[in-house]
KOLFI-98407 format. One record per residue (C-alpha): residue in three letters; x, y, z. Coordinates in nm, 2 decimals. Example, Ala and Ser with C-alpha at 12.3 -4.5 7.8 and 13.67 -1.06 7.14 Angstrom:
2
  type       X       Y       Z
   ALA    1.23   -0.45    0.78
   SER    1.37   -0.11    0.71
***
This chain:
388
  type       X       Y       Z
   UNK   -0.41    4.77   -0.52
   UNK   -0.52    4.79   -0.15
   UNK   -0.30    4.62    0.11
   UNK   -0.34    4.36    0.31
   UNK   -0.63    4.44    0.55
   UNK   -0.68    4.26    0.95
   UNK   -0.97    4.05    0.78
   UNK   -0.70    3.94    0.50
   UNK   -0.47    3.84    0.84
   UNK   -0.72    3.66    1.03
   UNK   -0.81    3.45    0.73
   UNK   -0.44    3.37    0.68
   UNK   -0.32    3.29    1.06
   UNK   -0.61    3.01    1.07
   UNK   -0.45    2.86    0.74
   UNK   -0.32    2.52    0.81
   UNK   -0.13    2.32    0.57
   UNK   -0.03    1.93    0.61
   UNK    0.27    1.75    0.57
   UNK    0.33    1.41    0.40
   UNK    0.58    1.23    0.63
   UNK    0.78    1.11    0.35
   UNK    0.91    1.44    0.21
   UNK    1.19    1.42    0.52
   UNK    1.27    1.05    0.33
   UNK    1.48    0.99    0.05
   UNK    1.31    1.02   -0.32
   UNK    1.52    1.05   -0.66
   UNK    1.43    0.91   -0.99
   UNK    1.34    0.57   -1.16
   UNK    1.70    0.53   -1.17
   UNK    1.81    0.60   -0.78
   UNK    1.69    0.74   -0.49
   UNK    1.97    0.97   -0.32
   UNK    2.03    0.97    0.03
   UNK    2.15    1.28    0.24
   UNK    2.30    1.28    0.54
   UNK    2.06    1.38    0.86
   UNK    1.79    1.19    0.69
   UNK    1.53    1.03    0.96
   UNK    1.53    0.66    1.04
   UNK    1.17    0.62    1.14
   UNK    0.85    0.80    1.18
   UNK    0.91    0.95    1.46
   UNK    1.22    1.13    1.30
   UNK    0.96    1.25    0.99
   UNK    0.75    1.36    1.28
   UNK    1.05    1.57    1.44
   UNK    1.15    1.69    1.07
   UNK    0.76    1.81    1.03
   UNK    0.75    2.00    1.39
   UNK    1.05    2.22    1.28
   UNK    0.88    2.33    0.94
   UNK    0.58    2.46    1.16
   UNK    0.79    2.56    1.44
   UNK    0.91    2.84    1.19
   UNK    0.63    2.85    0.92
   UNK    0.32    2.84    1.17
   UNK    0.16    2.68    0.92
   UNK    0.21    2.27    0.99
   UNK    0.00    2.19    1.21
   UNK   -0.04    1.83    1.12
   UNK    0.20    1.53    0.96
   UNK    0.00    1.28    0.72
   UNK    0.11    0.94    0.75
   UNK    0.18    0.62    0.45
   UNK    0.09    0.25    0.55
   UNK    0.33    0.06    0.58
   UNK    0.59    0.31    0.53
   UNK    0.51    0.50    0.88
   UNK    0.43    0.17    1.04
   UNK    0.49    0.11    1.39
   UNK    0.38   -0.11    1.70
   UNK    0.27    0.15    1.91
   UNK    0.03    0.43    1.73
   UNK   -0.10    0.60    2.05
   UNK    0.34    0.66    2.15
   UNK    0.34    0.82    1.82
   UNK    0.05    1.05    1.88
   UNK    0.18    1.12    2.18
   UNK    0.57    1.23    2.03
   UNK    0.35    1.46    1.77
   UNK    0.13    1.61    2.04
   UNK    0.44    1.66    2.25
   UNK    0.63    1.84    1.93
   UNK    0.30    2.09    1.89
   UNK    0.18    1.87    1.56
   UNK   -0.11    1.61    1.52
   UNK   -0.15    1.33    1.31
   UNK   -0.34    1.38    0.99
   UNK   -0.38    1.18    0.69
   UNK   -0.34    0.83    0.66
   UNK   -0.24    0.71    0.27
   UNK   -0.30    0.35    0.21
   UNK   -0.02    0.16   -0.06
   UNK   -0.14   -0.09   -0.29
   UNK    0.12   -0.05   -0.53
   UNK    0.47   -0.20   -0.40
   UNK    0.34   -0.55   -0.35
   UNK    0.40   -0.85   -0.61
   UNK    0.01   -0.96   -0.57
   UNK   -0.08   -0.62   -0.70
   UNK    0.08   -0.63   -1.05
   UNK   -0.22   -0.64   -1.22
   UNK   -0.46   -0.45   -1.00
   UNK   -0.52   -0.42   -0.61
   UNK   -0.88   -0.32   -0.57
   UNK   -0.98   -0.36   -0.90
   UNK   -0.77   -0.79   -0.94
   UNK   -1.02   -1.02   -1.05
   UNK   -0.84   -1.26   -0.78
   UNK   -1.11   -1.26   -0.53
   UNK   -0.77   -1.33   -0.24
   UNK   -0.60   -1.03   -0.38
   UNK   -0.87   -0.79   -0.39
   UNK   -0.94   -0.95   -0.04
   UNK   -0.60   -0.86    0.07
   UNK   -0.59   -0.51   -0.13
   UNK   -0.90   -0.40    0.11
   UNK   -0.82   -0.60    0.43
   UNK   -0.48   -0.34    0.42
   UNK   -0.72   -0.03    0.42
   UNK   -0.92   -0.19    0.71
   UNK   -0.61   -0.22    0.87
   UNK   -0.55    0.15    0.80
   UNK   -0.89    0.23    0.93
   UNK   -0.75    0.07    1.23
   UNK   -0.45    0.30    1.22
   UNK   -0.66    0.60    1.16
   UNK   -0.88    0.48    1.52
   UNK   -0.54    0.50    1.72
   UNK   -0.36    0.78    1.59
   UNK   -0.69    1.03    1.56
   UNK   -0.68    1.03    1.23
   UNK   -0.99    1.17    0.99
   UNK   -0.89    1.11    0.64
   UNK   -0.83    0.78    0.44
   UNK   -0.64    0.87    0.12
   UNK   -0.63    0.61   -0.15
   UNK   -0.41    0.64   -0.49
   UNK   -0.47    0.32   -0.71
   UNK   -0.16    0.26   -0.97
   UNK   -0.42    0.04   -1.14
   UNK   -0.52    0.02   -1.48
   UNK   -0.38   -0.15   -1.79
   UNK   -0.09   -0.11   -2.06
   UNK   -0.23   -0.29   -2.37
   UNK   -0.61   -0.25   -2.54
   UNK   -0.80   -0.55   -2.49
   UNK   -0.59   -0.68   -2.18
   UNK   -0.85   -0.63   -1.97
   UNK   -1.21   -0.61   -1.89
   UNK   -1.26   -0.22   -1.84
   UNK   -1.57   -0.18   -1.71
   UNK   -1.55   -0.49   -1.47
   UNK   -1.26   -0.30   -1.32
   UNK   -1.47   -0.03   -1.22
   UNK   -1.73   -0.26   -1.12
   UNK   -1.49   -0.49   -0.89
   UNK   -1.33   -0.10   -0.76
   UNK   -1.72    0.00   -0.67
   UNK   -1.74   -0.31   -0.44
   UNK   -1.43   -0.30   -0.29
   UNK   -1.47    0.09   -0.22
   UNK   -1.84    0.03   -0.06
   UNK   -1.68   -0.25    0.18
   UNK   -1.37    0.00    0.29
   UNK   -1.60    0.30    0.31
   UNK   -1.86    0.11    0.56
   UNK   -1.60    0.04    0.78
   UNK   -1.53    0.40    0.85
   UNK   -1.65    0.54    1.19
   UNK   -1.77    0.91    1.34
   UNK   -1.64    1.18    1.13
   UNK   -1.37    0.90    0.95
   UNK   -1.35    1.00    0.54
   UNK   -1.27    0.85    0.25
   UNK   -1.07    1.05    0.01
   UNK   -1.03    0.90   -0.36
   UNK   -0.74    1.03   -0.52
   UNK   -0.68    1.03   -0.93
   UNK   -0.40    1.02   -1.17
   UNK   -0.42    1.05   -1.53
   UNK   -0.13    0.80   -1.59
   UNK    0.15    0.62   -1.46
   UNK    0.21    0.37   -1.38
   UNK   -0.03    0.19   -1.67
   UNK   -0.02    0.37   -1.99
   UNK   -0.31    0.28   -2.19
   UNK   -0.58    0.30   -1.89
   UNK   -0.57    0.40   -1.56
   UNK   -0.86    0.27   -1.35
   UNK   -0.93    0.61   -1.11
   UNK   -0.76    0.89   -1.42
   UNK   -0.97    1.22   -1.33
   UNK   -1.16    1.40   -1.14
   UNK   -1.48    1.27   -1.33
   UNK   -1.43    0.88   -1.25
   UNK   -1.32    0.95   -0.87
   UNK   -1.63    1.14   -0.82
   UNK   -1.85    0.91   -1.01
   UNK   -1.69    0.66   -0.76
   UNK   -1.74    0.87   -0.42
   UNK   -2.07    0.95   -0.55
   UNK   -2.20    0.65   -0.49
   UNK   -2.07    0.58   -0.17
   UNK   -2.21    0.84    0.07
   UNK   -2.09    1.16    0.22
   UNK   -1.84    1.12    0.35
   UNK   -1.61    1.00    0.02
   UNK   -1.45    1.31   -0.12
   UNK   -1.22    1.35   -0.41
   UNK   -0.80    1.42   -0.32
   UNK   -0.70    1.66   -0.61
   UNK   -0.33    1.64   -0.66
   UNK   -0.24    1.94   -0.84
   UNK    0.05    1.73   -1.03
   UNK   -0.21    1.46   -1.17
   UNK   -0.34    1.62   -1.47
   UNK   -0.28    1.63   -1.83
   UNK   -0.06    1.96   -1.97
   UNK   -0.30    2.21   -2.06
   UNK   -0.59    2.09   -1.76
   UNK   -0.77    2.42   -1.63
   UNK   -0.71    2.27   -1.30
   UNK   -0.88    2.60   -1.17
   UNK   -1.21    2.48   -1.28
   UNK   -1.19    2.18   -1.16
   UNK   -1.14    2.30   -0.83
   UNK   -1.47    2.52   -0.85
   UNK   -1.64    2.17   -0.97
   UNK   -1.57    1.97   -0.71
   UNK   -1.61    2.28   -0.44
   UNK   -1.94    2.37   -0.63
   UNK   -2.07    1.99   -0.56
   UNK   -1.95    1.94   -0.25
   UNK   -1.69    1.69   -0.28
   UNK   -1.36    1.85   -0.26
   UNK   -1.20    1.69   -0.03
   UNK   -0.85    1.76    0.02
   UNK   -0.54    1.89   -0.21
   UNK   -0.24    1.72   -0.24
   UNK    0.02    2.05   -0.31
   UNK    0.32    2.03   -0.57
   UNK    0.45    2.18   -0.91
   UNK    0.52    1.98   -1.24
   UNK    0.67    2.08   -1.58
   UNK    0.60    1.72   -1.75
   UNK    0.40    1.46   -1.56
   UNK    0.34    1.39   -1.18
   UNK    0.68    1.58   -1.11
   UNK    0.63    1.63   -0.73
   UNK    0.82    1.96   -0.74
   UNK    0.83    2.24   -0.47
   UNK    0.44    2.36   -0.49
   UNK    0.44    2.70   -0.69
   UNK    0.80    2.66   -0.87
   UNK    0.67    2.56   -1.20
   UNK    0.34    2.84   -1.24
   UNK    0.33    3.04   -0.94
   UNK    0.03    3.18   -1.16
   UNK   -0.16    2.86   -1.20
   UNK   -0.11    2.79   -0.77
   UNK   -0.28    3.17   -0.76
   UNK   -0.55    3.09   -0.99
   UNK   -0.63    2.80   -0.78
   UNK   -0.64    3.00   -0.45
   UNK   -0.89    3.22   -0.60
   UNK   -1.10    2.94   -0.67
   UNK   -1.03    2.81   -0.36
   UNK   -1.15    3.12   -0.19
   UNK   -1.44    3.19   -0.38
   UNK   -1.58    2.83   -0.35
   UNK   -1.58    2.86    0.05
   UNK   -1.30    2.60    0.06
   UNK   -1.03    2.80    0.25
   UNK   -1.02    2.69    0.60
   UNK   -1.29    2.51    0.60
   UNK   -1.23    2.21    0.77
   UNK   -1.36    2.01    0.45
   UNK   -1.09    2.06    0.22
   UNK   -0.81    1.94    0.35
   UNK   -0.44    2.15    0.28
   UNK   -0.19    1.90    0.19
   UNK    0.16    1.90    0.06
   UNK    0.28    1.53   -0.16
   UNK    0.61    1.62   -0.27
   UNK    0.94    1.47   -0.33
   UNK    1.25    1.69   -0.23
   UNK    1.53    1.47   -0.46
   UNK    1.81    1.75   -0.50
   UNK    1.72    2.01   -0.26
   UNK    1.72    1.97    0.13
   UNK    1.45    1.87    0.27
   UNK    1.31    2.02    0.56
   UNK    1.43    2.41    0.38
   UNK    1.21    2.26    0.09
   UNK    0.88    2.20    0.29
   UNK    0.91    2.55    0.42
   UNK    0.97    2.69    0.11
   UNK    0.65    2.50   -0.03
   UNK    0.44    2.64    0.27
   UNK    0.52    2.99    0.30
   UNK    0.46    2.97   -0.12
   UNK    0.04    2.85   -0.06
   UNK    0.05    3.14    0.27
   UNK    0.21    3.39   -0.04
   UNK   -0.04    3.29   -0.33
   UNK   -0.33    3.31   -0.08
   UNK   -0.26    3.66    0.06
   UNK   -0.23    3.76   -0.32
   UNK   -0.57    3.61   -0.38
   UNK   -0.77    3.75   -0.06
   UNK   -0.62    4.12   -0.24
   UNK   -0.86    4.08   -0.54
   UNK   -1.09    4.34   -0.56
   UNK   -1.44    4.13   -0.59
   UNK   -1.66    4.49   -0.64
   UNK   -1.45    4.55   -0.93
   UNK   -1.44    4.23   -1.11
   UNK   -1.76    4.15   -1.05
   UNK   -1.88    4.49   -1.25
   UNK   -1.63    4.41   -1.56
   UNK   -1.72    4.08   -1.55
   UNK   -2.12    4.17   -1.54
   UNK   -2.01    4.47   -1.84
   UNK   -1.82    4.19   -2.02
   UNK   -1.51    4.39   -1.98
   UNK   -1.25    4.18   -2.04
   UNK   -0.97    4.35   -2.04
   UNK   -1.06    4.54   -1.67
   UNK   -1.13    4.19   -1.53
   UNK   -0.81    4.04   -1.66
   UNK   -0.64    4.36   -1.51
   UNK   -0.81    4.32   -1.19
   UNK   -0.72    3.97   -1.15
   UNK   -0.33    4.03   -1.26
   UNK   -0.31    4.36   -1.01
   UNK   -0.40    4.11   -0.69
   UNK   -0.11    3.84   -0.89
   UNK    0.18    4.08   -0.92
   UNK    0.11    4.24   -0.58
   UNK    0.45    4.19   -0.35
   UNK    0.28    4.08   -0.01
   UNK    0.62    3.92    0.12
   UNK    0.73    4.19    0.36
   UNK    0.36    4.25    0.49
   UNK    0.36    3.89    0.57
   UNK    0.72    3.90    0.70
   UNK    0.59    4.21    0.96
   UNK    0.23    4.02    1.01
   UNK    0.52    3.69    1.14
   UNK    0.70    3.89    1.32
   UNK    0.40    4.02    1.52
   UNK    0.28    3.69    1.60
   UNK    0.64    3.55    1.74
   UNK    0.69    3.41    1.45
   UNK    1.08    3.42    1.22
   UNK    1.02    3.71    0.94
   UNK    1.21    3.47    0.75
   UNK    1.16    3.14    0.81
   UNK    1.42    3.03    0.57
   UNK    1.71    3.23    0.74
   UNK    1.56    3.17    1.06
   UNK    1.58    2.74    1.00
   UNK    1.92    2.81    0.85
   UNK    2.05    2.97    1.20
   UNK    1.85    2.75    1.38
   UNK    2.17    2.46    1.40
   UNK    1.85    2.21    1.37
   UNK    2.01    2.06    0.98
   UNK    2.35    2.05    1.16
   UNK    2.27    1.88    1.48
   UNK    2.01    1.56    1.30
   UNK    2.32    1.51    1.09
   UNK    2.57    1.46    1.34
   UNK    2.31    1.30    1.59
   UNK    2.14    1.02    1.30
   UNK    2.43    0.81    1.24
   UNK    2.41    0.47    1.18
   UNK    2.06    0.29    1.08
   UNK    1.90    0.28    0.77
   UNK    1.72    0.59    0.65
   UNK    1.40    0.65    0.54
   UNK    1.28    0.64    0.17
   UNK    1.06    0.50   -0.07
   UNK    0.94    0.21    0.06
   UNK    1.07    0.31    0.42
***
């Protein structure tokens, strides 16, 4: 297996992977979230947290934001505090889903005043998205149904059509709308937007600018998620990935802890669809850190996409192409595990080094006395978490 070559680097260094703001919250369980001390109070603590992952990875350059969670009076200030930290403001995720009016649907409610509501907040995060810079709107609908017969099906994708063509023609310049999918949870006999299939068929109509969100954690066990990467890339609406690892359900582990494999497999698709930095496709962590600490865990889920990527750029694309073309199966299986199993950690911890960057990002946090110094330093308050 060849090593990694100065191409291979300059793909890497322009690799760019987003944070979600609420990682640096608190998260647990359905049964309690668990706080830690040194958690931040506000946004512009998330936004501080997020600066020191990238300030040691490299590889952060931007912080995506929740409505209301990340809420504040003064959205130009908060640019300004992430542009002054070396970070921008990315994403903006709208929440329809922790409000009473929205028990039985948000954008999909037959109430004309709640699905009035339901949209007026993503207009209001359009508004958000004007101030802070922002491209992306990201929209997740915990919308569907428990019980068969409770509910109208197709009207709900009707009413959801409207209400996405209203929010989408808002949008301005290079603004997107990125339509995210979830197979279940929190409805259990249908979920209005559960695959990849019904958010295209839903962006499709819409114009060019509404893209699917593929979560890697949203899909049944067993999903080829690979493929449905090359789908979306082969029709031009991928839009962004939403990074993390699951053993069960919609687990929101550290990316690449469950199936390094299956994160590799998806690189390579990633790669051969055109979709690695290209400014399309959007690199995006969604993660809850529960148990482990928090900013150690975003670096950790970084530096395991910059890993499984360098693996995947070491494929040798002559060679599989001519088993693949000779039906060889057992030479293009070995190609493809020989760029897997290839140990690129310490030509990546030299390739950091050379670029002023901590070999080990990890150790180099660790020493840092940044963990130590937001713990003694964010007393008092109320921390940030879900809902926060």
């Amino acid at each position: 297996m060849s090593a990694l070559t100065p191409d291979n680097f300059s793909l890497l260094e322009k690799q760019g992977i987003e944070l979600p703001s609420w990682a640096f919250g608190n998260s647990g369980t359905r049964f309690r979230v668990w706080t830690t001390e040194g958690t931040p109070r506000d946004v512009f603590e998330k936004v501080a947290d997020a600066a020191e992952v990238n300030r040691v990875t490299g590889l952060a350059p931007s912080v995506a934001l929740h409505i209301p969670w990340d809420k504040v009076d003064d959205y130009a200030a908060l640019r300004r505090h992430a542009e002054d930290l070396g970070v921008a403001l990315g994403t903006i995720n709208s929440n329809t889903f922790q409000d009473e009016d929205y028990k039985f649907g948000a954008l999909t409610h037959e109430d004309d005043r709640i699905r009035r509501k339901a949209i007026d907040h993503h207009l209001e995060c359009i508004d958000v998205m004007d101030a802070t810079g922002s491209r992306d709107l990201k929209i997740w609908l915990a919308e569907g149904s428990n019980y068969p017969g409770q509910t109208d099906m197709r009207a709900r994708q009707d009413r959801l059509n409207d209400s996405l063509r209203t929010i989408y023609e808002r949008l301005t310049g290079e603004q997107r709308l990125v339509l995210e999918y979830k197979f279940f949870e929190p409805s259990f006999y249908h979920t209005d937007v559960p695959d990849w299939g019904t958010s295209y068929a839903q962006v499709a109509t819409l114009g060019e600018r509404a893209m699917v969100c593929l979560d890697t954690g949203h899909h049944a066990p067993g999903t080829n998620i690979e493929f449905i990467v090359m789908q979306l890339l082969r029709l031009g609406k991928l839009g962004s990935f939403d990074f993390n690892s699951r053993f069960y359900a919609d687990d929101d582990l550290i990316v690449g802890a469950a199936d390094p494999f299956q994160l590799f497999r998806i690189l390579v698709e990633v790669i051969r669809g055109g979709g690695l930095n290209n400014p399309d496709v959007a690199f995006m962590l969604d993660q809850c850190h529960n148990i482990e600490a928090k900013i150690p865990g975003q670096i950790r889920s970084v530096l395991n996409v910059q890993e499984m990527t360098a693996r995947a750029l070491l494929i040798d694309h002559a060679a599989l192409s001519a088993a693949q073309s000779a039906n060889d199966v057992l030479g293009a299986q070995a190609v493809f595990m020989d760029a897997f199993y290839t140990d690129v950690r310490p030509a990546l911890a030299e390739w950091r080094e050379s670029r002023g960057l901590p070999a080990d990002p990890m150790a180099a946090f660790a020493a840092s006395g940044y963990q130590e110094k937001i713990e003694s330093e964010r007393v008092g308050g109320t921390q940030a978490g879900w809902g926060a």
